[in-house]
C-alpha atoms as an extended CHARMM CRD file, in Angstrom:
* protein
*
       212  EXT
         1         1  UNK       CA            -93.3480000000       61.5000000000       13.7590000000  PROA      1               0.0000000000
         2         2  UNK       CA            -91.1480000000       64.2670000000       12.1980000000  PROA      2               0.0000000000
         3         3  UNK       CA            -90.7210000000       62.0760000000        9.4040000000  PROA      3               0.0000000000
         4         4  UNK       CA            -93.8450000000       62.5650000000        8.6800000000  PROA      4               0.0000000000
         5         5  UNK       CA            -93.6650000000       66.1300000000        9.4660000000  PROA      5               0.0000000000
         6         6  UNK       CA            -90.9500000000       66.1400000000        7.1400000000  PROA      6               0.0000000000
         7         7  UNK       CA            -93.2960000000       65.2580000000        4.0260000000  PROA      7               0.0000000000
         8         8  UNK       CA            -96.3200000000       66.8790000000        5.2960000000  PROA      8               0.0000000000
         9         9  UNK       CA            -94.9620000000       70.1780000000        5.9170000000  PROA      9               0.0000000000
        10        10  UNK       CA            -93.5660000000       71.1830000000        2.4070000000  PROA      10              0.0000000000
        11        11  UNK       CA            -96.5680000000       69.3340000000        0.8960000000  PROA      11              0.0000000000
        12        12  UNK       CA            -98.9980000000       72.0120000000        2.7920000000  PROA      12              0.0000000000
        13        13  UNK       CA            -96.4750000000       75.2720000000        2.2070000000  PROA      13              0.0000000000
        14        14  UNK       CA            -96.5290000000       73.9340000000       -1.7480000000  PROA      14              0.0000000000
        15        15  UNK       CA           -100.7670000000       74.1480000000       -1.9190000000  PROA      15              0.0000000000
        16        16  UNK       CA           -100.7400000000       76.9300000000       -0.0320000000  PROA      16              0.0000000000
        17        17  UNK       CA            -98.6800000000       78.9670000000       -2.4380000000  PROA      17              0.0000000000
        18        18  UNK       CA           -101.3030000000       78.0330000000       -5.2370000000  PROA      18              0.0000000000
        19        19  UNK       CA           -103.8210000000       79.6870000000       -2.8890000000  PROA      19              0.0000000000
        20        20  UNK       CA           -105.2980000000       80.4040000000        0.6470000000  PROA      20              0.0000000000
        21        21  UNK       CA           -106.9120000000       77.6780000000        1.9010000000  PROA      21              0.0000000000
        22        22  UNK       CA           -109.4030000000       76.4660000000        5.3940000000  PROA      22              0.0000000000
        23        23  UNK       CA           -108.3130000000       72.9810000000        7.1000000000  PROA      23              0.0000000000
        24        24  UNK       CA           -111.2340000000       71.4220000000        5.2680000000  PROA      24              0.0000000000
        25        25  UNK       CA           -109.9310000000       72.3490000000        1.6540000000  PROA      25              0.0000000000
        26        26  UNK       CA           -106.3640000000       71.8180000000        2.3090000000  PROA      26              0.0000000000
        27        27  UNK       CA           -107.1670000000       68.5840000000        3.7080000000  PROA      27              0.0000000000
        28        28  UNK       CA           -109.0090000000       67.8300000000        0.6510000000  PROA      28              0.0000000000
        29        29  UNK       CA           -106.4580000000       68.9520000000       -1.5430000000  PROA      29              0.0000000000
        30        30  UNK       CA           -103.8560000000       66.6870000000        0.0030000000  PROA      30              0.0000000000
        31        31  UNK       CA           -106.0150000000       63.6220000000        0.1040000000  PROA      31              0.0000000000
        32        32  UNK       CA           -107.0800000000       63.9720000000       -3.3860000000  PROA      32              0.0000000000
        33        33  UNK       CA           -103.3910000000       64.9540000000       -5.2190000000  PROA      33              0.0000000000
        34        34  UNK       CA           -100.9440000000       63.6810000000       -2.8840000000  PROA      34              0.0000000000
        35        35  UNK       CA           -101.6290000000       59.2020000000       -2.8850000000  PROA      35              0.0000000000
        36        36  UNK       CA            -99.8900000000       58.9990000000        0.3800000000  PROA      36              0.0000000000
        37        37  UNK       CA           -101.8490000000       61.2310000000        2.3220000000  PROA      37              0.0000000000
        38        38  UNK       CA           -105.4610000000       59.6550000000        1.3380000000  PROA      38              0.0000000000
        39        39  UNK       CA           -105.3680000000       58.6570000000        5.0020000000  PROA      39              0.0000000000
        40        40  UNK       CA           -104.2140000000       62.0690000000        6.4900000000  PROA      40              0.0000000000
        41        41  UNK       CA           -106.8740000000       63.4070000000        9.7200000000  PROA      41              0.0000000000
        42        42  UNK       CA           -107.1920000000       66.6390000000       11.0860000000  PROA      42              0.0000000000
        43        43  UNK       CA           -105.7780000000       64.7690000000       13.6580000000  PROA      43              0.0000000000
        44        44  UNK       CA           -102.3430000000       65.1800000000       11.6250000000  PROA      44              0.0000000000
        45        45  UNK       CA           -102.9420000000       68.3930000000        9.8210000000  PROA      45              0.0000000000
        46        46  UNK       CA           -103.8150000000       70.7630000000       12.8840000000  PROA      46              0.0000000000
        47        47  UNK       CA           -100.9780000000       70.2900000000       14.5960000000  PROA      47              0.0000000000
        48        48  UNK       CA            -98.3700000000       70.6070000000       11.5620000000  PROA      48              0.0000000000
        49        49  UNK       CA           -100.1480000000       74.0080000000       10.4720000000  PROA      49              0.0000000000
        50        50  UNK       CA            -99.6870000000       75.3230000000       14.1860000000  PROA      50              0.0000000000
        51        51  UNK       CA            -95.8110000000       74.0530000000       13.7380000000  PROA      51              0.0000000000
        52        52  UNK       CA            -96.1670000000       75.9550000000       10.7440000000  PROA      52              0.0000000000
        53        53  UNK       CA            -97.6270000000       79.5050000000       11.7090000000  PROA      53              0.0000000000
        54        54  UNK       CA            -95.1910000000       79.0630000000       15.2780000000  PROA      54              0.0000000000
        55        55  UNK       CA            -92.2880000000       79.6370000000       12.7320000000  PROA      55              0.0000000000
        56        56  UNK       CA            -93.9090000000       82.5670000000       11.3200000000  PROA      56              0.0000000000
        57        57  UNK       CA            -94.3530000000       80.5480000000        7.9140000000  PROA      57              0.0000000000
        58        58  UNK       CA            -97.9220000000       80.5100000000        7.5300000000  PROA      58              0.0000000000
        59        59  UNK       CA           -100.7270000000       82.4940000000        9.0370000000  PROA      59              0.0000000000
        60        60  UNK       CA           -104.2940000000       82.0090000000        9.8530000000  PROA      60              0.0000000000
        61        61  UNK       CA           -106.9140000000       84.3480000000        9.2120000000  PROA      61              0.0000000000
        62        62  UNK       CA           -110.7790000000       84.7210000000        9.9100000000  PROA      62              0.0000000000
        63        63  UNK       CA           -112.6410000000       84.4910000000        6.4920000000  PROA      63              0.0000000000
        64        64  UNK       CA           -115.0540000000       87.2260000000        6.0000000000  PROA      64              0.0000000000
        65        65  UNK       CA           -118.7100000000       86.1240000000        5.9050000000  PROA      65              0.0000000000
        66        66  UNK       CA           -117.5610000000       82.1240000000        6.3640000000  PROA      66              0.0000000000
        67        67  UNK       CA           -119.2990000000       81.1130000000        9.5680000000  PROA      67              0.0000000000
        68        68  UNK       CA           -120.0060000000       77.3980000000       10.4380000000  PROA      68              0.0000000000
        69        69  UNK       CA           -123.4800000000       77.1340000000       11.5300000000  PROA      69              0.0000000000
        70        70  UNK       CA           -122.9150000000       75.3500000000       14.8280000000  PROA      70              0.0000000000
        71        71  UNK       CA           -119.9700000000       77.5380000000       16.7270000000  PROA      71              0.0000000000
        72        72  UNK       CA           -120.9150000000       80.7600000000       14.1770000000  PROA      72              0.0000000000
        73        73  UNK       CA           -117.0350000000       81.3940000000       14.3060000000  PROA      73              0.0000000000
        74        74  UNK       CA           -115.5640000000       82.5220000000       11.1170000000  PROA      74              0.0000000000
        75        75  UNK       CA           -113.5150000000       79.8610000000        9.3100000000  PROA      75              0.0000000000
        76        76  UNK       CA           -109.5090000000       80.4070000000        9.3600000000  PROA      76              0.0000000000
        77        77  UNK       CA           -107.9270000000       80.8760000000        6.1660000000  PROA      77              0.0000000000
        78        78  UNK       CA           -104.2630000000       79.9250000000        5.9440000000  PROA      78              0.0000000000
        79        79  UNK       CA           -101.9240000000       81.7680000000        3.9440000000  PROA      79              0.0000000000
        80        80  UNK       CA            -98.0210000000       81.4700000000        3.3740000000  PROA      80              0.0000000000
        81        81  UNK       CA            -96.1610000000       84.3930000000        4.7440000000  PROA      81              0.0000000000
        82        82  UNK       CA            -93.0040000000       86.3340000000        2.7110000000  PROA      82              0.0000000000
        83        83  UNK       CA            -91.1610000000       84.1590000000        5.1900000000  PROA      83              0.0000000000
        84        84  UNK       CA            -92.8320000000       80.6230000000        4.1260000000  PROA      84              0.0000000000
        85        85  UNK       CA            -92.4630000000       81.6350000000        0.3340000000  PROA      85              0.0000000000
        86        86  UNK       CA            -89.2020000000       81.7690000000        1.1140000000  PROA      86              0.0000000000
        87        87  UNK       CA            -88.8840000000       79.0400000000        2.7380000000  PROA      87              0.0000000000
        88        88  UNK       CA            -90.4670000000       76.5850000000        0.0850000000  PROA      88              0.0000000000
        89        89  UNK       CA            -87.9850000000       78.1100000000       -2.2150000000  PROA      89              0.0000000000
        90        90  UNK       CA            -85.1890000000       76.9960000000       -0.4390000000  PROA      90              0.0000000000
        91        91  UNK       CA            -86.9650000000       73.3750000000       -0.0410000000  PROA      91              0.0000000000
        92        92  UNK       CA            -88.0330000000       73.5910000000       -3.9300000000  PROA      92              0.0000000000
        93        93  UNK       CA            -84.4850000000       74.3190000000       -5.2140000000  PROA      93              0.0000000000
        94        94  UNK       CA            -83.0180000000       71.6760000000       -2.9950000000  PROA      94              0.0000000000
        95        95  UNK       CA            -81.9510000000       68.2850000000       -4.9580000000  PROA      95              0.0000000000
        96        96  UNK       CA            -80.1340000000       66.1090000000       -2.4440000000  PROA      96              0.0000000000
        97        97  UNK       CA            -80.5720000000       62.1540000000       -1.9700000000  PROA      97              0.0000000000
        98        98  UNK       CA            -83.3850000000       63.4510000000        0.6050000000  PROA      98              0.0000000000
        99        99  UNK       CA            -85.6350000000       64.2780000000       -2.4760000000  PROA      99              0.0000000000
       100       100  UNK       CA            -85.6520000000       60.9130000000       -4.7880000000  PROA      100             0.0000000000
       101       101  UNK       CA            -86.1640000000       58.2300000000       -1.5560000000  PROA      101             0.0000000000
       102       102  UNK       CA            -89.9540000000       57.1490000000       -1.6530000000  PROA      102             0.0000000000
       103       103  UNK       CA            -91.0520000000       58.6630000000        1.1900000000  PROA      103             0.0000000000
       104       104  UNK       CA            -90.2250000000       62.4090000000       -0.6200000000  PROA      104             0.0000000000
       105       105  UNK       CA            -90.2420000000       62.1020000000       -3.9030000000  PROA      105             0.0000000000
       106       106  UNK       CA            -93.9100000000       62.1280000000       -5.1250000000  PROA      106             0.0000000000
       107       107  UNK       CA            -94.2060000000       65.2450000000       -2.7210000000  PROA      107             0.0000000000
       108       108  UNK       CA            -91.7980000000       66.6270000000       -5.0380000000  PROA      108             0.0000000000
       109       109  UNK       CA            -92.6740000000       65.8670000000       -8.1350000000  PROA      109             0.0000000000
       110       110  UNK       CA            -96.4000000000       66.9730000000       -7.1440000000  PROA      110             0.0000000000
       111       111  UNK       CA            -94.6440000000       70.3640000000       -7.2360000000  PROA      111             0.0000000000
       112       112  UNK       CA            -92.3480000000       70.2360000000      -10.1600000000  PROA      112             0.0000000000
       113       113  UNK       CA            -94.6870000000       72.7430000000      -11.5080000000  PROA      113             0.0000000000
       114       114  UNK       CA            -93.0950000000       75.3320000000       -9.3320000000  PROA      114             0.0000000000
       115       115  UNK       CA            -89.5260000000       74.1190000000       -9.1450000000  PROA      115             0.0000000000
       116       116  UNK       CA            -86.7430000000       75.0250000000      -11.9150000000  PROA      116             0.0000000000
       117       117  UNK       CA            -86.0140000000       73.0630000000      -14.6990000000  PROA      117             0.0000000000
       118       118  UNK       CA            -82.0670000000       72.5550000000      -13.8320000000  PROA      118             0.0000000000
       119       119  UNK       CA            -83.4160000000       70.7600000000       -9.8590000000  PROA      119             0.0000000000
       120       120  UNK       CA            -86.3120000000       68.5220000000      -11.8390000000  PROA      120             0.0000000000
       121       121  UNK       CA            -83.8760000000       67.1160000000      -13.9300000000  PROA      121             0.0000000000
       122       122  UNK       CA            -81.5920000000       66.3350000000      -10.5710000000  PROA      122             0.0000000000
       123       123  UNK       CA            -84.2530000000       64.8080000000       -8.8160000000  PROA      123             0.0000000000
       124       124  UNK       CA            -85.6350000000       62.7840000000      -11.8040000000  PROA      124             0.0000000000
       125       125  UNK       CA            -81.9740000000       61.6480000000      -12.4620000000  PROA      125             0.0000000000
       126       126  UNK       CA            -81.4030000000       60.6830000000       -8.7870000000  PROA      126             0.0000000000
       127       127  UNK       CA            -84.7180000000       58.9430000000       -8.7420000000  PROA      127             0.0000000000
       128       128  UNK       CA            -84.2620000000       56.6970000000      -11.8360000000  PROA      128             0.0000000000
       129       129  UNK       CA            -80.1480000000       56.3140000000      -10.4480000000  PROA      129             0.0000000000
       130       130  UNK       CA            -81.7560000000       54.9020000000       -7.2190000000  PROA      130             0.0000000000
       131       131  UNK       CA            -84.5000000000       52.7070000000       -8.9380000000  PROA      131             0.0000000000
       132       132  UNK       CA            -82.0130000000       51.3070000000      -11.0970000000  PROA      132             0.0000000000
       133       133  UNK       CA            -79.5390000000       50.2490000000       -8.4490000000  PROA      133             0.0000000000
       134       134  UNK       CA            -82.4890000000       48.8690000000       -6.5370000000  PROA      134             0.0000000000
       135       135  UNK       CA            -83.6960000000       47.0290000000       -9.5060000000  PROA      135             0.0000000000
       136       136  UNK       CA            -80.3080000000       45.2300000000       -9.9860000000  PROA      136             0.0000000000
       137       137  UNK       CA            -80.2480000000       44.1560000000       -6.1730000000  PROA      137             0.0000000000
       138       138  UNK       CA            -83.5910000000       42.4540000000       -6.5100000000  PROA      138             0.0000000000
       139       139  UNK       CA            -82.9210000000       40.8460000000       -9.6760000000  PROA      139             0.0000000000
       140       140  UNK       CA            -79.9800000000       39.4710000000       -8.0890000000  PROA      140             0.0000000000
       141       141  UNK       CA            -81.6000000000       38.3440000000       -4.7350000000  PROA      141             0.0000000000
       142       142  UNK       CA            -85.1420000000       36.9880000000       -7.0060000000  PROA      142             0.0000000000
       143       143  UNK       CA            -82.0290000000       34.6470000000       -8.9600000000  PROA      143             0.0000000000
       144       144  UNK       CA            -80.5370000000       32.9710000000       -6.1120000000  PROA      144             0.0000000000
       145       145  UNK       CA            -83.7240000000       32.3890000000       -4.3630000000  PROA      145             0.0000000000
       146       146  UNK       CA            -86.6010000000       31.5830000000       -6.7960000000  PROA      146             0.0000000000
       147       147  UNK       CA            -85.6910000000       28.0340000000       -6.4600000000  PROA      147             0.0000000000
       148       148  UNK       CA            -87.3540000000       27.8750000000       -2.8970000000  PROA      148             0.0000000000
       149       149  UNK       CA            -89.8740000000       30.5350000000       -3.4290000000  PROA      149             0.0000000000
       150       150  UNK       CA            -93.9950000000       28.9540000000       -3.6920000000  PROA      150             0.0000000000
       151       151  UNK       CA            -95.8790000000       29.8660000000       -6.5100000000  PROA      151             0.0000000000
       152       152  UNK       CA            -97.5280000000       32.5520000000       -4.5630000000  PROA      152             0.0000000000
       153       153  UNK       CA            -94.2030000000       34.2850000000       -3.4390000000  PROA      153             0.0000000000
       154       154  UNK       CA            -92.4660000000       33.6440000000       -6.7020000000  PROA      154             0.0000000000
       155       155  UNK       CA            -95.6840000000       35.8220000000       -8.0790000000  PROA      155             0.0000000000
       156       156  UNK       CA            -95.6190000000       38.9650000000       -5.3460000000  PROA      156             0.0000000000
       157       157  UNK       CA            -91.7550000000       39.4200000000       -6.2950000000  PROA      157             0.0000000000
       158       158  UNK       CA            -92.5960000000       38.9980000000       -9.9230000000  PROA      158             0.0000000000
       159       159  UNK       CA            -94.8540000000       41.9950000000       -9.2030000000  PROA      159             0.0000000000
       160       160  UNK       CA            -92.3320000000       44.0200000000       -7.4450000000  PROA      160             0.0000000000
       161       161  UNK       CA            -90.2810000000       43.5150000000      -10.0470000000  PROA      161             0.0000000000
       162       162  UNK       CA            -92.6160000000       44.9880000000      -13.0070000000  PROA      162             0.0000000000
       163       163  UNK       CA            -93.5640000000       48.0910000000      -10.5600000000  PROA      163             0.0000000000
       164       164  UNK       CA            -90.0530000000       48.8230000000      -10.2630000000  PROA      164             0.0000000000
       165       165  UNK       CA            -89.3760000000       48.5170000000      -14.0730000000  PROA      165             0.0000000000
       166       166  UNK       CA            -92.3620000000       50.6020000000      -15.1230000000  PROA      166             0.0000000000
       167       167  UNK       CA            -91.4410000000       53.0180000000      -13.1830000000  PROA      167             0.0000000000
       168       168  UNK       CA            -87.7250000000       53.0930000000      -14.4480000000  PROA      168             0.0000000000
       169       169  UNK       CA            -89.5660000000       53.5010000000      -17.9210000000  PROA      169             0.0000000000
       170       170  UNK       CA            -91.9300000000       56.2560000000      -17.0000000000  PROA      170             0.0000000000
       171       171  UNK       CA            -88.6400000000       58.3510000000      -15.7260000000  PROA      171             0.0000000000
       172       172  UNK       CA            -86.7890000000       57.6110000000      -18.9330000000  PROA      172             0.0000000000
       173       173  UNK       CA            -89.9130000000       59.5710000000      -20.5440000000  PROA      173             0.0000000000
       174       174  UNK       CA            -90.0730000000       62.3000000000      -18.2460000000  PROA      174             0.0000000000
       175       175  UNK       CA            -86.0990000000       63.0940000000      -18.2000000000  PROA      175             0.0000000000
       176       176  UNK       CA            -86.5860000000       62.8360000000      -22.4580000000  PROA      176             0.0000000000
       177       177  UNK       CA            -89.4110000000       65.2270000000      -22.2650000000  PROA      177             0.0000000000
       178       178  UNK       CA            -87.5970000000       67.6820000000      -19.9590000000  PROA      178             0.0000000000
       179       179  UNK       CA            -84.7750000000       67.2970000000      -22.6570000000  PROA      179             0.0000000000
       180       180  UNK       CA            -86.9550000000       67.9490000000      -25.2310000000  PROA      180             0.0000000000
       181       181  UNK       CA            -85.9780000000       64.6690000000      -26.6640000000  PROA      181             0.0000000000
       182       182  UNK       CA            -87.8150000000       60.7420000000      -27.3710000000  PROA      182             0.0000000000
       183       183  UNK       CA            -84.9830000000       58.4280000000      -26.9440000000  PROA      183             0.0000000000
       184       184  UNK       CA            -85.0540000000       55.1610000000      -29.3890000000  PROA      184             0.0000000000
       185       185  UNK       CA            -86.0310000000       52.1690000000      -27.2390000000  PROA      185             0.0000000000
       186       186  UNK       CA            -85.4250000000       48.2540000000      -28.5910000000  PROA      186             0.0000000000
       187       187  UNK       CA            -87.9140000000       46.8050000000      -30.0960000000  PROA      187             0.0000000000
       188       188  UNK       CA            -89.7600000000       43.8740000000      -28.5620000000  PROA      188             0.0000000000
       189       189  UNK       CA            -93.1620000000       42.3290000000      -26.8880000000  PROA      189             0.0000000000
       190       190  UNK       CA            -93.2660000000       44.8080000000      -24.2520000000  PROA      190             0.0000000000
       191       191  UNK       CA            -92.8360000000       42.9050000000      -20.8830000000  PROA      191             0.0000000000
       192       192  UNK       CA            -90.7580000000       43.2480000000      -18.2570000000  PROA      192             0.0000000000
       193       193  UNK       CA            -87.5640000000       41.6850000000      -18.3570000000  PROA      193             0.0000000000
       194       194  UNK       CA            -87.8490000000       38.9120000000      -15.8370000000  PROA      194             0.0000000000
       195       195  UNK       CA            -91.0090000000       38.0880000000      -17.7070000000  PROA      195             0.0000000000
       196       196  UNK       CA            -89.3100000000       37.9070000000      -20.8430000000  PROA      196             0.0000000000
       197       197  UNK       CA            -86.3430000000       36.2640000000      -19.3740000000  PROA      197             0.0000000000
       198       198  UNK       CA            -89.1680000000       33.3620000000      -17.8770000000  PROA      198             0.0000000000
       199       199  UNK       CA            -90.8490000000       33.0080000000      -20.9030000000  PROA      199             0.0000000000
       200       200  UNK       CA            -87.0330000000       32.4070000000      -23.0840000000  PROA      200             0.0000000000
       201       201  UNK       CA            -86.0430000000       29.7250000000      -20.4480000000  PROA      201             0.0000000000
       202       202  UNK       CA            -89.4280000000       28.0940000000      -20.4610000000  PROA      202             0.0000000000
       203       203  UNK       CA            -89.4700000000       27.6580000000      -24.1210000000  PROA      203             0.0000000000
       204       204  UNK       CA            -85.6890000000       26.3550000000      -24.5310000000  PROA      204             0.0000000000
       205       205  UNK       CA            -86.8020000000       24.3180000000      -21.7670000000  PROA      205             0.0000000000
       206       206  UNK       CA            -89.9020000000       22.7030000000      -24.0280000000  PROA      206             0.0000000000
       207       207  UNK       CA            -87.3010000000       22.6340000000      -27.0060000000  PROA      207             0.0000000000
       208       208  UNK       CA            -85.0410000000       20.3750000000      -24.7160000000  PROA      208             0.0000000000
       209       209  UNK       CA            -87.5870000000       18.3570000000      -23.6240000000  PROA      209             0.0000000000
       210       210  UNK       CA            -88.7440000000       17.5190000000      -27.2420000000  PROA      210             0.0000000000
       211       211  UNK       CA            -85.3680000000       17.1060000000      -28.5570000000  PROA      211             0.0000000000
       212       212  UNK       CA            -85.1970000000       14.3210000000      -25.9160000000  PROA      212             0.0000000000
């Protein structure tokens, strides 16, 4: 669970610095900006604000004149404290291995609006370092066992494969525009390289086949 906690908590302190917010909105806001909360219940979010205003890093207050009709309580407002701002800082300037692993990093980069240039570039750098190493290990691993793979299997790592590459590309463009620069790419059809590598040994495959 603090995992979880882990993600969730600078995700609320980071929408709470854009503005005071009730449960209902914040829970909104998460669900709608951050993909990996879509499924995120009150459930969740209570008890990691209450973590959060126990160490004095939020606070709730009664909205004036905002009364649900069935308990006619006022709704609470939640607001970051000087200590919270603080706090987000420290989490916002931070740039360790702990901020490009999947389970962190679109948190992050949901709030690159707020976060210095010199840590973006870190973080996008560590990111596209870790997708690239990853990337090599599963071309490596998709080589020695495509042979036995079914069509259907041979397909979902195909897949994998492309997501990972895309997403290689789309940091490429992001580090160039926080550079200020468009770096020259090769030209060519525009697939992924396994595809491209497929569709070479399929057609010197054909030219064999003819030549024979």
């Amino acid at each position: 669970m603090r995992g979880r906690a882990d993600v969730l908590e600078p995700a609320i302190l980071g929408l709470l610095a854009e503005s005071p917010m009730h449960g209902y909105e914040l829970r909104k806001r998460l669900n709608l900006v951050l993909g990996s909360f879509r499924a995120l219940s009150y459930g969740s979010l209570y008890p990691c604000l209450k973590g959060l205003a126990d160490r004095s890093w939020i606070v709730g207050v009664d909205a004036p004149g905002d009364r649900t009709v069935a308990s006619k309580r006022a709704r609470i407002v939640y607001q970051l404290t000087a200590e919270g701002k603080e706090h987000l800082q420290q989490v916002l300037s931070s740039s360790g291995p702990a901020s490009w692993e999947d389970e962190n990093f679109d948190v992050r980069f949901a709030f690159f609006a707020q976060t210095d240039a010199e840590t973006r570039m870190r973080i996008l750098e560590g990111r596209r370092t870790r997708l690239t190493e990853r990337l090599e290990t599963v071309r490596q691993s998709f080589a020695r066992t495509r042979e036995r793979m079914d069509e259907y299997t041979l397909e979902l790592q195909r897949h994998g494969l492309e997501q990972v590459e895309r997403e290689v590309r789309w940091l490429d463009d992001l580090i160039d525009n926080e550079r200020g620069t468009r770096r020259a790419r090769p030209e060519g059809d525009g697939r992924p390289a396994v595809a491209a590598q497929d569709a070479e040994g399929n057609a010197e495959a054909r030219n064999e086949k003819e030549r024979g």
